[in-house]
N, C-alpha and C positions, 0 to 999 in steps of 0.2 A: 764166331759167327752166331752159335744157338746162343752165346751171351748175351750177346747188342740186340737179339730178338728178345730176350726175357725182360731184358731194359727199356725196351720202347714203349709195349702196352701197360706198363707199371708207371710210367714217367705219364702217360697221354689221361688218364685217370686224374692225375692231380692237377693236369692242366685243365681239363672240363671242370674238375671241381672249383678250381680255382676263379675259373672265369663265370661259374654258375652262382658264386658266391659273389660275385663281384657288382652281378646286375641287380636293378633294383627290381621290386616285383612288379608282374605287365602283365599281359592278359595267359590266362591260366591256360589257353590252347596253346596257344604260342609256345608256352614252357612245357607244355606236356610234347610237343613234337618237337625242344629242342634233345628234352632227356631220352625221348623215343630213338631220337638217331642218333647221341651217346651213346645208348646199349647195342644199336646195330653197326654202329661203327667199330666197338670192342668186339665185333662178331660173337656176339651171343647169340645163340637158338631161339628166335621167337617161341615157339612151344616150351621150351625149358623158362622162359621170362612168363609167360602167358597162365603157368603151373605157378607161380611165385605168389600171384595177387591174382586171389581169385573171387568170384563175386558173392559178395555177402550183406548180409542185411547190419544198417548201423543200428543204432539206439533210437533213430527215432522211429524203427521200422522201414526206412526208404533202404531198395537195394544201390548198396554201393558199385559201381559198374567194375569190373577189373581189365585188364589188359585186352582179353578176347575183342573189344572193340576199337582197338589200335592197331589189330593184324593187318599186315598190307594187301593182305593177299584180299579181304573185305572193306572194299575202298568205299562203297556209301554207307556203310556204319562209322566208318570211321572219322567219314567227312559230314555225318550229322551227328556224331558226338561231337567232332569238334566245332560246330558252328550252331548249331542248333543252342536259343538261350534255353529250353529246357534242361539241359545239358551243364549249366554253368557250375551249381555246387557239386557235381559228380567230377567236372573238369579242376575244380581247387582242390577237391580231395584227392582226385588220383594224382594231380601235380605234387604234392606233398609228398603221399604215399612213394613216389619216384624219386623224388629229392630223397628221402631217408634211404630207400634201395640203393642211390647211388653213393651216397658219402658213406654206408655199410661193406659195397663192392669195393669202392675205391679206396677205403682205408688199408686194407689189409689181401694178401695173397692166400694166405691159411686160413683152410676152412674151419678151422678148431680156433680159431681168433677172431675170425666174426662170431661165432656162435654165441662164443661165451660173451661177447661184446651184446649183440643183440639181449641175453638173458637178461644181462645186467641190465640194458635200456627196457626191457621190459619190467624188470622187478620197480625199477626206480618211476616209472611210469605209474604203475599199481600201487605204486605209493603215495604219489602223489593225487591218483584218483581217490586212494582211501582219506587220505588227511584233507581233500577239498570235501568230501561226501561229509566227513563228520561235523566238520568247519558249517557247512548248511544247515545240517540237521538241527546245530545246537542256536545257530540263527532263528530257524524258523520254531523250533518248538516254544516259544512265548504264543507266537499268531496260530497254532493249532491247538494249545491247549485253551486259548479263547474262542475257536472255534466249537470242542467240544465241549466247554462250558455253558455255549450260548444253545448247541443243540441239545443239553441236556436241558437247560433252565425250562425252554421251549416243548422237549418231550415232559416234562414235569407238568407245566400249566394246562397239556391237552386233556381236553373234557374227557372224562371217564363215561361210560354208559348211564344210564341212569337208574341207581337205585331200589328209586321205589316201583319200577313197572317190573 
């Protein structure tokens, strides 16, 4: 009996994933309350989900919203994040950020095999952030160093004081 129980929540994982993989992309609320009630169906602790993604500021300075606004127990925040178009790049980014939480959940039982999994998704990430950042750099420094050629030339020809007074 505790067997066919360890077998069932392990088997229902691959089937969410499976069928999440399956559909094409649709509107980002939508797929953020479908993955919402994938984690509430695996009976995970909203508060232990809610500690997972928590809200932070991206790169362009906008804060990224986290979980706290998907709580059930906060049904008009939850129901103008998801409806509200202010709301829409905060709703594709959390749908993502969910997508990876769950194909990282659903992979694996061992918490010592996500980990190292995530590290490794991390290293290879920062890798690839590093090798696009250099890739640009060496793009653009032709047009910056005509930039500061031309602000040089420019600081050069400006009139000096005058002399003889």
């Amino acid at each position: 009996m505790a067997d066919e129980e360890k077998l069932q929540p392990a088997s229902q994982p691959e089937k969410a994933g499976q069928a999440s993989e399956m559909k094409p992309a649709g509107d980002p609320s939508a797929r953020i309350s479908e993955l919402v009630k994938e984690f509430e169906q695996a009976k995970l602790p909203f508060a232990k989900l809610e500690g997972l993604l928590p809200q932070v500021k991206g790169l362009s300075g906008d804060t990224m919203v986290g979980l706290s606004v998907l709580n059930p127990s906060k049904k008009e925040d939850r129901h103008k994040f998801l409806t509200r178009p202010q709301f829409e790049a905060s709703r594709k980014l959390m749908a993502e950020r969910l997508k990876v939480w769950h194909k990282m959940l659903a992979s694996s039982d061992d918490t010592e095999d996500l980990r190292n999994t995530a590290i490794l998704e991390a290293q290879s990430l920062e890798e690839n952030i590093s090798s696009n950042l250099t890739k640009i750099y060496e793009e653009i420094r032709p047009l910056e160093m005509s930039y500061r050629n031309a602000q040089q030339f420019f600081a050069n020809c400006a009139p000096s004081g005058d002399p003889v007074n």
